[in-house]
C-alpha positions in Angstrom: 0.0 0.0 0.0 1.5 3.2 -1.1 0.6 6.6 0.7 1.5 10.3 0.9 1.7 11.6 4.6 1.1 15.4 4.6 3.3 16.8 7.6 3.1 20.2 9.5 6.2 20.9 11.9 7.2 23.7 14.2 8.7 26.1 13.7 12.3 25.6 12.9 11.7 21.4 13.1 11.5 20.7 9.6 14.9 19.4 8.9 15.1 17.9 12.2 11.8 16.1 11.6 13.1 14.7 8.1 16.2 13.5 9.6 14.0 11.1 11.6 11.6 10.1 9.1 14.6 9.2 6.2 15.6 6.7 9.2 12.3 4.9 8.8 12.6 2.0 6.0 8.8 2.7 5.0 9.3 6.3 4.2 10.7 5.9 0.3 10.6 9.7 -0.6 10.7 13.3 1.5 9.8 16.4 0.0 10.1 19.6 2.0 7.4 22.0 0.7 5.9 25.1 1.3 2.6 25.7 2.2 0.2 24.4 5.4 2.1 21.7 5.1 6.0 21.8 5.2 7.0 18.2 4.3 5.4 15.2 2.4 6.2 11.9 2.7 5.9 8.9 -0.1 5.3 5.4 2.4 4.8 2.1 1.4 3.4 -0.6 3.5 1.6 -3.8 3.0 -1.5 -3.0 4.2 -3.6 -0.1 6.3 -3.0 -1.7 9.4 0.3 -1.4 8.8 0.2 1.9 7.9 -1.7 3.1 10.3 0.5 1.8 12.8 3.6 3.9 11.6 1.7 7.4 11.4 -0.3 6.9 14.7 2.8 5.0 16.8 5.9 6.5 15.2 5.0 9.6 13.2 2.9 11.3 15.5 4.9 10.4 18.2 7.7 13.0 17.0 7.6 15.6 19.2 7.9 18.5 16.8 5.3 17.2 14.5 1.9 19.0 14.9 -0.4 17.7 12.7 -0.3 15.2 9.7 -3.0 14.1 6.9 -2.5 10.6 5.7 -3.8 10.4 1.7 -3.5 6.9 0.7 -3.2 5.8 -3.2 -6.2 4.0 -3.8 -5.4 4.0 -8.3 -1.2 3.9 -9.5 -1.1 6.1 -13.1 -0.4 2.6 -14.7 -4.2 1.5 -13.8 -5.4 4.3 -15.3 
């Protein structure tokens, strides 16, 4: 299961905050953005437990993350 992980920071956390997600062997791509949002995150799991488990027990659980929006893939361009 592929997913995009939209992440707000604090202030001043972004590159500390994609340090500790490029550690995380789910995590296959990290943009720093600009916006509401100052980081997305391309994950791949295999399945929504699974998933679900990483943003709600390790994601969210860094302390200078504030908020994130999980968007999962649910068509790949190739199926289109």
């Amino acid at each position: 299961m592929k997913a995009y992980i939209l992440i707000n920071t604090q202030i001043g956390k972004t590159t500390e905050v994609v340090k500790e997600l490029s550690e995380m062997k789910e995590v296959k791509k990290l943009d720093i953005i600009m916006g509401p949002y100052d980081i997305i995150a391309e994950v791949e799991t295999d399945n929504h437990d699974t998933l679900s488990r990483i943003v709600i027990n390790r994601m969210q659980r860094i302390d200078a993350i504030n908020h994130t929006m999980t968007c999962p893939v649910v068509a790949m361009e190739d199926a289109l």
